[in-house]
Residue frames relative to the residue before (quaternion, step in Angstrom):
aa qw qx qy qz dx dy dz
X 1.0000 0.0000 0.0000 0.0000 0.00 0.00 0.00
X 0.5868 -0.5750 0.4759 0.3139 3.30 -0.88 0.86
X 0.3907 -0.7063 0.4839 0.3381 4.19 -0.65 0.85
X 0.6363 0.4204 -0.5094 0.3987 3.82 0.51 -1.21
X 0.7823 0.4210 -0.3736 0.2668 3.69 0.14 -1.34
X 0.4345 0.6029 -0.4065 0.5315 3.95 1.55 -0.82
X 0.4864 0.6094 -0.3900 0.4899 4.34 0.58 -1.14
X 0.8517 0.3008 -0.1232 0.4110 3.54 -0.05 -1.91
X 0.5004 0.5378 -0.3962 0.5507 3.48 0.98 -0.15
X 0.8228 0.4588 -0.2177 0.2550 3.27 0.02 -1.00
X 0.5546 0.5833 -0.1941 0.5609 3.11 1.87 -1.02
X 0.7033 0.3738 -0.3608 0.4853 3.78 0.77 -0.81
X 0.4901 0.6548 -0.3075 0.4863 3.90 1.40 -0.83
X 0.6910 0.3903 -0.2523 0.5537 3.95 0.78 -1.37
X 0.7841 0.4473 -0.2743 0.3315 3.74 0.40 -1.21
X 0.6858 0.4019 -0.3581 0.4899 3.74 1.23 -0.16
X 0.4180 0.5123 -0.5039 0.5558 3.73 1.40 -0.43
X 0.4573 0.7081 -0.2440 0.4796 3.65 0.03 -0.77
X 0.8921 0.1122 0.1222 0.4202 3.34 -0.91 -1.10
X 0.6998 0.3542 -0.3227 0.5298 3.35 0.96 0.00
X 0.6483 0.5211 -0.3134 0.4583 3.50 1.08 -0.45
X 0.4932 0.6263 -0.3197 0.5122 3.59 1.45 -1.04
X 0.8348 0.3371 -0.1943 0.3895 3.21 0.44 -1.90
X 0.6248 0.6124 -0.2430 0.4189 3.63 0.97 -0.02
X 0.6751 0.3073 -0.1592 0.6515 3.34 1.35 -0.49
X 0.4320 -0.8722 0.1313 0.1882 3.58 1.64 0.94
X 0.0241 -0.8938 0.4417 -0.0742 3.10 0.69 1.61
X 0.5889 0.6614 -0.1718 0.4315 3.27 1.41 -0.70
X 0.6381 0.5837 -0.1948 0.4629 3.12 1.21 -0.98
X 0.7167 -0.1589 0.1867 0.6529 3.96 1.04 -0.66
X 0.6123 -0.4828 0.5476 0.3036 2.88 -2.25 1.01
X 0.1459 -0.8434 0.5076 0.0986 4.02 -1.03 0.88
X 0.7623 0.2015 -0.1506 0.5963 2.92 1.53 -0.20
X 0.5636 -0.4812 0.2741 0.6129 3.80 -0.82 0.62
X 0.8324 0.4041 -0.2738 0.2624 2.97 -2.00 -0.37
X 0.3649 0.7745 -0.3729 0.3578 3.83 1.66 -0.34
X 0.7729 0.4149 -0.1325 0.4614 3.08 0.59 -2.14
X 0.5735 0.6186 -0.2697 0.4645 3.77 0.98 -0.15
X 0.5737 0.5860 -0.0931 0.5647 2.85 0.90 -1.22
X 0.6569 0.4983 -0.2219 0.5205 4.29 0.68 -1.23
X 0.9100 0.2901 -0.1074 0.2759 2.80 0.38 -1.56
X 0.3466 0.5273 -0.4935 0.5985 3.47 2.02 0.21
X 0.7246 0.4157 -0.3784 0.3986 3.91 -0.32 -0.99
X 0.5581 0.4770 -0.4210 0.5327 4.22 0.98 -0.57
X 0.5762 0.6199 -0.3461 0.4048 3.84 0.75 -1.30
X 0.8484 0.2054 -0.0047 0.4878 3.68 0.58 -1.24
X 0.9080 -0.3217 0.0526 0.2634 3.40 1.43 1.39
X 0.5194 0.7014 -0.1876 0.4507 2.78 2.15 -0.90
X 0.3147 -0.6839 0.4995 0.4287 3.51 -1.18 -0.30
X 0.6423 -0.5877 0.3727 0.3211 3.86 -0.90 0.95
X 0.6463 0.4779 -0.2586 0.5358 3.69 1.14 -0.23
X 0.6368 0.3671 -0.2867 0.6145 3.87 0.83 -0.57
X 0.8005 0.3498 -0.3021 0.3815 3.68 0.81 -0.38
X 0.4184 0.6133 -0.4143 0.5265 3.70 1.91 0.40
X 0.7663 0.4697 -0.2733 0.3427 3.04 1.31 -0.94
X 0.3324 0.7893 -0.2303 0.4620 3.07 1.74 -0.64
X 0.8157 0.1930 -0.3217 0.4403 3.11 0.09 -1.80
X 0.6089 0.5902 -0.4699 0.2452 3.36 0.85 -1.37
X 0.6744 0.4177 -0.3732 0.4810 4.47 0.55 -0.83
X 0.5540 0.4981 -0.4510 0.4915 3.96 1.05 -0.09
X 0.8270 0.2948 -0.2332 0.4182 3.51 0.07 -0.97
X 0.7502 0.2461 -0.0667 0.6100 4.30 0.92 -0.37
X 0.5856 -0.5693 0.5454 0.1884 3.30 -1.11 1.45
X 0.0374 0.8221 -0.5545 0.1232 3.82 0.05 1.74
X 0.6996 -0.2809 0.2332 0.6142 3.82 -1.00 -0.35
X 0.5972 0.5255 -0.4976 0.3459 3.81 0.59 -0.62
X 0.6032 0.4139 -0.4217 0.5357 3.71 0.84 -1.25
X 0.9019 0.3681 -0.1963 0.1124 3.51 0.15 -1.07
X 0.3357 0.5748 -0.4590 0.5884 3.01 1.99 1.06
X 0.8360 0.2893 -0.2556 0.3900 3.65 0.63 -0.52
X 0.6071 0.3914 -0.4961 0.4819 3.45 0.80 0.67
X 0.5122 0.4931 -0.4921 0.5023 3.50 1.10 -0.14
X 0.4950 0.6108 -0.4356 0.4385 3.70 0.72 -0.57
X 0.7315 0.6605 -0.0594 0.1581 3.29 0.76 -1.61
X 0.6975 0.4923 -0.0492 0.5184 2.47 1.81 -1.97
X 0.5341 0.7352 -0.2182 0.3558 2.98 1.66 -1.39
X 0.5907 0.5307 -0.1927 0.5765 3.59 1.31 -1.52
X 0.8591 0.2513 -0.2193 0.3881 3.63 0.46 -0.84
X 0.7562 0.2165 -0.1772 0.5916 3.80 1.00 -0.65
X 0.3758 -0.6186 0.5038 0.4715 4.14 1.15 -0.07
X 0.7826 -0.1228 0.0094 0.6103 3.86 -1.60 -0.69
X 0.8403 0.3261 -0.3621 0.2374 3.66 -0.33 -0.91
X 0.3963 0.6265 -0.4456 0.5019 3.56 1.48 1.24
X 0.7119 0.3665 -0.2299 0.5532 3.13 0.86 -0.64
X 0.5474 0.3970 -0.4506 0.5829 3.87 1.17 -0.07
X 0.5624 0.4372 -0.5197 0.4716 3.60 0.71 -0.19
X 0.7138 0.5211 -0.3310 0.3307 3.67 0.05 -1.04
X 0.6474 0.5790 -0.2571 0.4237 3.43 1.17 -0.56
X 0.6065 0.4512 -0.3022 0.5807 3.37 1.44 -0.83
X 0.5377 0.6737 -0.3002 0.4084 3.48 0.93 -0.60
X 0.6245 0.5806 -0.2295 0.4693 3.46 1.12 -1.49
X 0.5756 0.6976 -0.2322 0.3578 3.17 0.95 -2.09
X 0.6711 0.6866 0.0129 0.2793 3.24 0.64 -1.41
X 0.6066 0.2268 -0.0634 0.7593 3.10 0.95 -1.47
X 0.5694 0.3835 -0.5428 0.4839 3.92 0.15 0.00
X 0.7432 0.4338 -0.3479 0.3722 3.71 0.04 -0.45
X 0.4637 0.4938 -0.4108 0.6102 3.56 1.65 -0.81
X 0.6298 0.6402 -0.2805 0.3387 3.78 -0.25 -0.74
X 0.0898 -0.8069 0.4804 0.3319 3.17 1.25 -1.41
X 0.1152 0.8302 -0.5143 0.1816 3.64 1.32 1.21
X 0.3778 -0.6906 0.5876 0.1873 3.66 -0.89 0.65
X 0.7629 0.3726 -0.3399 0.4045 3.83 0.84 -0.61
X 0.3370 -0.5462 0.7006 0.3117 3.19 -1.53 -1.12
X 0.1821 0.5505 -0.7442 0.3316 4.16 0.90 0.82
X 0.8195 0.3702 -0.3716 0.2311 3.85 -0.64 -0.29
X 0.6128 0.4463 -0.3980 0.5166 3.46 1.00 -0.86
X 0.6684 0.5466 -0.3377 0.3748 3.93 0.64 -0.81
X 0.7441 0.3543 -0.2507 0.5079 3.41 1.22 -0.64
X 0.4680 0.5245 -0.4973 0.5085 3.40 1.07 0.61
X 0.5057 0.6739 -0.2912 0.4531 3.63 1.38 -1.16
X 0.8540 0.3898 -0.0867 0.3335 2.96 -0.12 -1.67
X 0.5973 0.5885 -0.3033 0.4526 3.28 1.65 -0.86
X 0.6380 0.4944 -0.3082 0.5036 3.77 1.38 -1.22
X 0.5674 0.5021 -0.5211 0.3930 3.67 0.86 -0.47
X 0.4557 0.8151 -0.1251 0.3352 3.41 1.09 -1.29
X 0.7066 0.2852 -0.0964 0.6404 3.51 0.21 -1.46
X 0.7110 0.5168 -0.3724 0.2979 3.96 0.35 -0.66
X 0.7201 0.4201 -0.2365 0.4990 3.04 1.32 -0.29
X 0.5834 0.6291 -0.3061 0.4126 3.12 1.11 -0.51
X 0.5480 0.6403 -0.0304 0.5375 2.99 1.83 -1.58
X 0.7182 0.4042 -0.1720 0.5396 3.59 0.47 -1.02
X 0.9004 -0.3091 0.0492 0.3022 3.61 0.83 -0.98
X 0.4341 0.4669 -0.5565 0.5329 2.56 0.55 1.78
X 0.6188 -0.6013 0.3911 0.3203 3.93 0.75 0.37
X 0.1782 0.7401 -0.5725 0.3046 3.62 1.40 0.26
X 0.2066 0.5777 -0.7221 -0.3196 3.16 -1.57 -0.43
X 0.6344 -0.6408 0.2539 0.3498 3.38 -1.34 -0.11
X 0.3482 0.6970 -0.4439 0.4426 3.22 1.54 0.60
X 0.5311 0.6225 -0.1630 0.5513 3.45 1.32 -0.27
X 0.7295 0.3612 -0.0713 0.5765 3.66 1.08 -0.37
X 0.7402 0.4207 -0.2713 0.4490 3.06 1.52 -0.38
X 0.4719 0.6667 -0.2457 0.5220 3.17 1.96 -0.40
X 0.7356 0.5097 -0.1070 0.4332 3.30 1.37 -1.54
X 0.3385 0.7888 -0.1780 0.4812 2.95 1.70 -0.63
X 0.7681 0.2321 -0.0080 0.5967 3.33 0.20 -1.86
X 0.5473 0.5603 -0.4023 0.4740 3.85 0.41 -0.14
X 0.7157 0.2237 -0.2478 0.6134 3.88 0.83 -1.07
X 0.5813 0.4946 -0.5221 0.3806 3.62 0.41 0.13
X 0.6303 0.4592 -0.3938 0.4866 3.76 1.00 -1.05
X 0.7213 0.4564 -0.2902 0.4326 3.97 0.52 -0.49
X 0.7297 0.2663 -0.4286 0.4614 3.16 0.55 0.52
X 0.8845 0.1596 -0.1382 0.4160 3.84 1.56 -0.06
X 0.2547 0.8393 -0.3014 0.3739 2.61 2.18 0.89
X 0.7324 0.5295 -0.0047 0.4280 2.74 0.36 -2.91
X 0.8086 -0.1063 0.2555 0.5192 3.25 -0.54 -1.58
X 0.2941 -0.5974 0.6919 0.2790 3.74 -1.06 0.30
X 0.7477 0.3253 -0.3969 0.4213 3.91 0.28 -0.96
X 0.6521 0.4211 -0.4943 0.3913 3.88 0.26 -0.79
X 0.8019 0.3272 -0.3351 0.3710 3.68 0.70 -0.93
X 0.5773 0.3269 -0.5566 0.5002 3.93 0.50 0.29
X 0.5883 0.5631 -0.4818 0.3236 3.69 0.38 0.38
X 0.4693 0.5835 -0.3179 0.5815 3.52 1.99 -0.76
X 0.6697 0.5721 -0.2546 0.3991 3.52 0.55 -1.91
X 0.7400 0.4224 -0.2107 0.4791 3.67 0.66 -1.02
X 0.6422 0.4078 -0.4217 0.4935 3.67 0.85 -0.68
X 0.4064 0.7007 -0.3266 0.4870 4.13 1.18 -0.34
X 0.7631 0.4643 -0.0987 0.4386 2.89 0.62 -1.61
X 0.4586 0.7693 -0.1955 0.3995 3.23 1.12 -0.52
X 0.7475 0.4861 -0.1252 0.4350 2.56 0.51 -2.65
X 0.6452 0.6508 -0.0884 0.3905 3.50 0.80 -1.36
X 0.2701 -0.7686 0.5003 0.2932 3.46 1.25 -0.70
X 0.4969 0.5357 -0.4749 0.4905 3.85 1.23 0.65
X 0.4976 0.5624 -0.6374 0.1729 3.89 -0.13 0.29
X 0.7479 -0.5453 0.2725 0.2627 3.85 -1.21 0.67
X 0.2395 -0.8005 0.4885 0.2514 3.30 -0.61 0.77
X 0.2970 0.8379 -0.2706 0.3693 3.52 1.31 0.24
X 0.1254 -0.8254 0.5474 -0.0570 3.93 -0.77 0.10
């Protein structure tokens, strides 16, 4: 498979695993860990939308599906599935060091190793390709813009029936 176009695959593949797990296990909805609700309400301050920026803080401050798509990515490259079952326990972990209340990270490490095996197994992926892609959807949602993207994150949020009841 050609790498740039495997890259762009992978990045849209990493950034909805991602973002749909986060937004499903309700990041949007409230700050879960300190420094979250800070974190919202600076990004709402400068334009943003208070849901895309809960959600923000909450993957800034606690090892979410973003951390836990890319170390499963990680492990995956270095030990195959039982890397990415490593990376998940790994997540788990730092959520509990954190004092996280969910499981958006261990599930998106999960879901990510289920992921890469197939992709891996058949379709010619490899997982260098996911890890690249990985960091690509991570820089687009907290790279670029904080207001255009917690405005994306929040209209998501929305869709989902997770945007904040807050102000």
């Amino acid at each position: 498979m050609n790498e740039i176009l495997g890259v762009i695959i992978a990045a849209i593949i990493s950034w909805l695993n991602f973002v749909i797990v986060d937004t499903y296990f309700s990041l949007p909805e409230q700050p879960g860990v300190k420094g979250a609700e800070i974190i919202g309400y600076s990004i709402k301050d400068r334009g943003g939308d208070l849901s895309g920026g809960f959600f923000q803080g909450n993957i800034l401050c606690s090892p979410d599906a973003s951390a836990g798509t890319l170390i499963s990515s990680i492990g995956f490259l270095v030990l195959g599935v039982n890397g990415g079952i490593l990376a998940a326990f790994l997540v788990y972990i730092g959520n509990r060091l954190c004092a996280d209340p969910g499981y958006a990270g261990t599930c998106g490490a999960l879901t990510m190793t289920v992921i890469l095996y197939i992709f891996t197994t058949f379709f010619s992926f490899t997982a260098e390709m996911f890890i690249v892609g990985m960091v690509i959807a991570i820089f687009t949602i907290q790279g670029i813009s904080h207001p255009y993207s917690t405005k994306l994150l929040g209209q998501i949020a929305a869709k989902f029936n997770r945007s904040t009841k807050f102000e």
